[in-house]
N, C-alpha and C positions, 0 to 999 in steps of 0.2 A: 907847483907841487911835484919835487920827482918821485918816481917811483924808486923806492932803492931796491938793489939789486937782488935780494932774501923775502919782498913782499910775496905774498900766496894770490895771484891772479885768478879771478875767474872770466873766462869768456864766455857768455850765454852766447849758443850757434856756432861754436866753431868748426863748426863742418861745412858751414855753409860759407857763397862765396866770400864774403865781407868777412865775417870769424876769423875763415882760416887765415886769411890777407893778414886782420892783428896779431896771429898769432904767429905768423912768419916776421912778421916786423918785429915783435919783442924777443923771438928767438937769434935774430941776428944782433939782437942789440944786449945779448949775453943774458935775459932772462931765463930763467927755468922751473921757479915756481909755480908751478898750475895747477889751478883746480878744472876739470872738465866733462864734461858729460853729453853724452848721445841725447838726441832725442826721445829714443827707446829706454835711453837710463833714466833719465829725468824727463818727465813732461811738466812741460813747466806753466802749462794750463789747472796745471793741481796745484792747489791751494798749500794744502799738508804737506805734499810731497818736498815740496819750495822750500818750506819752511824748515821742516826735517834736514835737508842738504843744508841749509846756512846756517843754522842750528850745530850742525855736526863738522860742516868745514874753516866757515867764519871766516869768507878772504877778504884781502885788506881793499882789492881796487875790482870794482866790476865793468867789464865793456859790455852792452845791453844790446847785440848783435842778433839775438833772434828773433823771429818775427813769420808769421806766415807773411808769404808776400806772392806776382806774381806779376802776368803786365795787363793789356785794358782789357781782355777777354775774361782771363781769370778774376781781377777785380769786380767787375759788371756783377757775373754769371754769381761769384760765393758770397756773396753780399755779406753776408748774415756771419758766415764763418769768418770772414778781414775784420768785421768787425767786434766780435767775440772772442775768438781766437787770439788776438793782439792785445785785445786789453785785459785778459786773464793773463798773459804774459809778463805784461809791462807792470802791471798791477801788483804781482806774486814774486816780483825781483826788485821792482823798486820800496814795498813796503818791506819786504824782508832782508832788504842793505840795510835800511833803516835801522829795523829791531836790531839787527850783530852788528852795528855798527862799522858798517862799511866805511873807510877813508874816503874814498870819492867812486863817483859813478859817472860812467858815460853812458847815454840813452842814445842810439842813433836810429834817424826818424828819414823822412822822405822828402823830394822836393813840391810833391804832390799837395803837401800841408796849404800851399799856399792856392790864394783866390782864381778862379780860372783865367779870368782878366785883370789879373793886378800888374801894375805897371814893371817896366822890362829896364836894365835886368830887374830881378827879384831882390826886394832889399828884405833883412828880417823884419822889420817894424810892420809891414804887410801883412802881418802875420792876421788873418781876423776881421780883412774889411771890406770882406765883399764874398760872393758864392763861391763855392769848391767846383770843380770838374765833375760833373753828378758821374761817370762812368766808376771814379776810383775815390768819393765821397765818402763809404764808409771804413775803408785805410786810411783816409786822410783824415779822421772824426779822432781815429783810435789813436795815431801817433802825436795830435793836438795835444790829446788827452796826457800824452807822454813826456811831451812837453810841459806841461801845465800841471803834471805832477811833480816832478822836481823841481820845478820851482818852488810850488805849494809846501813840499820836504824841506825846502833850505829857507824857508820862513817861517815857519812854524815849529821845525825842530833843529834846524840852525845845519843841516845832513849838507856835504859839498857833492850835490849831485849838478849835471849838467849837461845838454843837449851839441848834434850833431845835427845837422839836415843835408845831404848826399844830395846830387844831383845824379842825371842817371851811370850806376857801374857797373863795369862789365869784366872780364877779365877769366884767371882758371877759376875750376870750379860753379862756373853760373851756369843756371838753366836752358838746357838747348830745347826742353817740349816746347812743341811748334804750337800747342793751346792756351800753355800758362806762361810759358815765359817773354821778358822783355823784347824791344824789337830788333835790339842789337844782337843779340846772340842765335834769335827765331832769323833773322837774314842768314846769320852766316849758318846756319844749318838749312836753309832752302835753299843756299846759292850753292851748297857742298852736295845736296841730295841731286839738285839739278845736273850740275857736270856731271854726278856719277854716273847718273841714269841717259844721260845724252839729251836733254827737255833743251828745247830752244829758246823759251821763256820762261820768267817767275812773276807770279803775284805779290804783287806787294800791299800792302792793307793801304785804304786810304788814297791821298790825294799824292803825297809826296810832300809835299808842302810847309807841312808843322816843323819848327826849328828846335832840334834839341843840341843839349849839351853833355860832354858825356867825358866821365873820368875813371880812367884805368883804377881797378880794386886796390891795386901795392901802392896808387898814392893815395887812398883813401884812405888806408892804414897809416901812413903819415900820419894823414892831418888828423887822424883821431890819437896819435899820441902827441901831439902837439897839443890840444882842445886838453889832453887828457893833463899835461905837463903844465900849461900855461893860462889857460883861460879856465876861471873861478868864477862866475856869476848869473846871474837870472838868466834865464831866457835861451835861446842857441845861435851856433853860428853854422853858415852858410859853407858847405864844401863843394865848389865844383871848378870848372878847367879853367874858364873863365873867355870863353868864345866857344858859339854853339854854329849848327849847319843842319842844313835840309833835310828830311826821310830820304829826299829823291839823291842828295850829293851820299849821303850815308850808304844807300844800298849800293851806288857807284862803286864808293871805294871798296864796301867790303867784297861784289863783285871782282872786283878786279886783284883783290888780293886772295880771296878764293880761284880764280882762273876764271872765272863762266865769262863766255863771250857769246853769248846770247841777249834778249830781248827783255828788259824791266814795261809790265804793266801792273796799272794802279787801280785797284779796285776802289771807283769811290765810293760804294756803299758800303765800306764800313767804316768806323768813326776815325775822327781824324785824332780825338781829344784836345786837347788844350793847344790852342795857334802856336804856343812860343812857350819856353820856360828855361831861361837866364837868367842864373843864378848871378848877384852881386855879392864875390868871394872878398871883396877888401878888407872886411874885418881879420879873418882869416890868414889871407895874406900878411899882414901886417904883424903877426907874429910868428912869421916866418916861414908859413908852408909856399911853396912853389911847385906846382903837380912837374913832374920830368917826363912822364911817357906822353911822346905824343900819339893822336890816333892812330894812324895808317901803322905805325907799330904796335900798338897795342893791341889794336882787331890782328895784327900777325901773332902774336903771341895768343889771342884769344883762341882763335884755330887752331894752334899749335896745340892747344888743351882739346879743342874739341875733337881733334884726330884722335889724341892719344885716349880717350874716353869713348870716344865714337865713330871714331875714323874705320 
């Protein structure tokens, strides 16, 4: 399904890091139709309000990019809010594409969806067969749920709605709070406070240990206009790099791509989360996406945001 050129886009979140990322990708690729809204303009936790906007806009393709989100602190700590806050969202965009008849929908969800221990990599079929990660359980309930409503939409009302699941991204624009944000971005702002202040060491949460994998936001936006271009049916697919590494090799590099030439210690009382989480991108792959930023450049560019924001 392409999008032609005169379609009315709407990005739900494009403020945030993943948003602005699709929305940089369809502006290079000569779109300009946009429908958009703040936060503050539209809360999209209102039922009315949702409805009133697509009511009054009526665009042809939606990217489902907003989401309260946060990393295992903030997960743990808002229980209540990840889990209410996301599904009045997803709830109030995905029924209201519906009503106006949206062309197609993209939902983009987390890699967290999947079983704490399900087998490595992560294939989607996994989806449902075994416990969650209780730390980030009730995000992981709500974005299920995001899944399993478009599908539910293109069964029952025939709607071309369809799912993403990211692995961890990181890039401009992503959160440097050192309480809620991820641990890519919380490194590189404790490794950037440390040289400032002259600290000879940093905490690091955890053991080091747990293996993640992790894909720059600009090819995230790829593959969601690919997913959005090419892939039509049930269910979602899988976006990440497609080789993951250590907390303890992660802080290294981004260490050392920050300057600090000081001392990494590992606190291990606090949780480590989920041993591993590689993601099995083939599906994906296979209709063309190939992530191009690799790490060590990416976390350069990430910095390069977070100076110019925070620096």
């Amino acid at each position: 399904m392409t999008i032609s050129p005169e379609a009315k886009i709407y990005i739900a979140g494009h403020n945030g890091m993943v948003g602005s990322a699709i929305h940089r990708a369809l502006l290079k690729r000569g779109y300009t139709n946009f429908v958009l809204r703040s936060s503050k303009e539209l809360d999209l936790r209102n039922q009315q309000a949702v409805a009133d906007f697509f009511a009054t806009e009526k665009p042809d393709y939606v990217f489902l990019a907003a989401a309260k989100v946060g990393g295992i602190q903030a997960n743990n700590i808002y229980r209540a809010e990840f889990l209410h806050d996301n599904l009045q969202i997803q709830n109030n965009v995905i029924h209201q594409s519906y009503v106006q008849g949206v062309k197609k929908l993209l939902f983009l969800g987390s890699s967290c969806i999947y079983p704490k221990l399900a087998p490595q990599p992560l294939k989607e079929e996994s989806l449902l067969t075994g416990l969650l990660e209780p730390t980030n359980e009730p995000y992981a309930i709500a974005k299920i749920a995001g899944i399993k409503m478009c599908d539910a939409y293109r069964s029952q009302y025939g709607c071309h709605f369809t799912s993403i699941m990211p692995t961890n991204l990181y890039g401009p624009n992503d959160n440097y709070d050192l309480q809620n944000s991820h641990v890519l971005p919380a490194l590189i702002r404790k490794f950037h406070e440390a040289k400032t202040n002259g600290q000879h060491q940093v905490e690091i949460w955890g053991s080091g240990k747990p293996l993640r994998e992790f894909l720059y936001v600009d090819d995230m936006a790829e593959a969601c206009l690919v997913v959005m271009e090419k892939y039509d049916d049930y269910g979602f697919l899988n976006a990440g790099f497609g080789c993951d590494m250590s907390i303890r090799e992660l802080a290294e590099t981004i260490g050392e791509v920050v300057g600090f030439e000081g001392k990494l210690v590992f606190n291990t009382e606090k949780p480590d989360g989920t041993p591993r989480k590689l993601m099995d991108s083939s599906r994906l792959n296979a209709l063309g996406f190939i992530p191009k930023v690799q790490l060590r450049e990416g976390i350069a560019l990430a910095y390069a945001d977070f100076l110019g924001r925070h620096g």
